[in-house]
N, C-alpha and C positions, 0 to 999 in steps of 0.2 A: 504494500500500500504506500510505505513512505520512498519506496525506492525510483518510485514513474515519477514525483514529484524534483522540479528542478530549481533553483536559485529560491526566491524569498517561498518561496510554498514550500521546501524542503525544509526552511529555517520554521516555520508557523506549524507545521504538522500537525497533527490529532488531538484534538481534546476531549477524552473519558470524561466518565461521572463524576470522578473527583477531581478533576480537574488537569489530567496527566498531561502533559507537552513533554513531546519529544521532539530534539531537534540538533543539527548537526553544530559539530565542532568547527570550528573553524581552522582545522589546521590543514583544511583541503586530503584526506588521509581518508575520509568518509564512514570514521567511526562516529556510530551513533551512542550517544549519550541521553539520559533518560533523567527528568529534571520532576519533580511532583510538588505543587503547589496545592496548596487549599488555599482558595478563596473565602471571606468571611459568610457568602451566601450560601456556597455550595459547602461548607464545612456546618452550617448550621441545617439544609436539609439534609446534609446524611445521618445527622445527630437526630431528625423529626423521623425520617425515613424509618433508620433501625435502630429508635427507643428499645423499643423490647430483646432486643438480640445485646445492648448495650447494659441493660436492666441484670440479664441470663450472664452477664459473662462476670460484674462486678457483685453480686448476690453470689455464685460459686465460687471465687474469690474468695469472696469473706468467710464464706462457711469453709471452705479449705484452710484456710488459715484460724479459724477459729479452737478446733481441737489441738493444735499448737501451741495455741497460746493459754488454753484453759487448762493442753494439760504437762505445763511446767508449774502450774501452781498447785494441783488436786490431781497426780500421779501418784504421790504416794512415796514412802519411803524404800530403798530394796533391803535386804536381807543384812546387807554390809552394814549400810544409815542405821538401821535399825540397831543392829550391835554396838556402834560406834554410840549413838547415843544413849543406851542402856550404861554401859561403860563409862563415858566421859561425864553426861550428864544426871546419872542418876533415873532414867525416865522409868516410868511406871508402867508396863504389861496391861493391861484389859484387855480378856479373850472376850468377843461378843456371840460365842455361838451358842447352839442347844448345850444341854443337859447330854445328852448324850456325843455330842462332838467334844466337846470340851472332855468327856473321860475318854474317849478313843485316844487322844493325843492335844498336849497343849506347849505351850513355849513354857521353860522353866519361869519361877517366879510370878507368870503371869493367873491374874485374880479374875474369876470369871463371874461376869456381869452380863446375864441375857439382852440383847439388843430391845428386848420389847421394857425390860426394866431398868435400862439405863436412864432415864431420866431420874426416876427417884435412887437409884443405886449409887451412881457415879460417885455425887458428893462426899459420899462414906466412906467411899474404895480409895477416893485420891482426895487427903483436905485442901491440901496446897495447889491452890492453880495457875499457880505458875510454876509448879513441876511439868515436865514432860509425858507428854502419855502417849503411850502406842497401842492404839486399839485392831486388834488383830480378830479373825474369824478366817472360816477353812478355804477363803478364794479372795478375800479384799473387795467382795462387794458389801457386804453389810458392814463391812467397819467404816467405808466410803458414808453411808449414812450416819453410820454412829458419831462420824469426826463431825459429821454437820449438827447433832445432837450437842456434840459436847463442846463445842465451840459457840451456842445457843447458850448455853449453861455458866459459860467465862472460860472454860480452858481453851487459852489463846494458841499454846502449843500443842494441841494434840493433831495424833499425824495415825494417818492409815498405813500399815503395812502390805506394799503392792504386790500381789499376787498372794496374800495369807500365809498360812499356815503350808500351803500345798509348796510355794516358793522357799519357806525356810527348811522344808524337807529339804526341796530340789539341792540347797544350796548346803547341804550335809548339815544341818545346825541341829545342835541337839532340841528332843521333846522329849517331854514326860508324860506319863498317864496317871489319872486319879485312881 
């Protein structure tokens, strides 16, 4: 198309949707070079045009990015943090599972407070709240809710043990049974 074109019509060439000109170099050599403008009319109907397609891409965006960002704060501690803090800081155990999980196998030291009785338990099990607490159960999903219980409650540091009880096995750490 641009090649039949000669002298100033070779230089003015095609104008697309958004506005594309292409147009020769001047070094007489007949490489083409490809230049893209937006104009402020036609950069505002392609923005009217494809709303929705612009809506789909920054919406997926955010949600991509969102379990990123939510989960460096509410992942949870691993198996290592967990010791490291039991150790350094003293932190306090709460297993939150059944009656019967809790005798199969539980972390040493750790006091067990059913998830459904943690609200009136907690404060017995641990006076000081600003001790460390690691609420632990057999996968890390109910202690995910427990930390949101207990941090309802004033304990500013309590922290979920990610992947439970199933993760400090994986991770050789010792349990005990009642």
């Amino acid at each position: 198309m641009i090649s039949g074109l000669s002298g100033q019509g070779r230089n003015r060439a095609v104008r697309g949707g958004l506005g594309l000109c292409v147009r020769q170099v001047a070094t007489g050599d007949f490489r083409m070079r490809a230049y893209a403008y937006l104009t402020k009319g036609s950069l505002l109907k392609f923005l009217l045009d494809n709303w929705m397609l612009i809506a789909v891409a920054l919406s997926s965006g955010v949600m991509l990015m969102l379990p990123t960002l939510q989960g460096a704060a509410s992942a949870g501690l691993s198996p290592t943090q967990a010791v490291l803090m039991i150790n350094r800081d003293k932190a306090q155990i709460i297993d939150v599972c059944s009656a019967e999980e809790y005798a199969a196998g539980h972390l040493i030291g750790a006091r067990h407070v059913p998830l459904d009785q943690l609200e009136q338990q907690l404060p017995g099990a641990v006076r000081n709240k600003s001790t460390p607490v690691i609420l632990v159960c057999a996968s890390g999903i109910r202690s995910k809710r427990a930390v949101a219980v207990a941090k309802k409650l004033g304990f500013e540091q309590a922290h979920s043990l990610a992947g439970g009880l199933k993760a400090w096995k994986e991770a050789n750490l010792p349990v005990e049974k009642a």
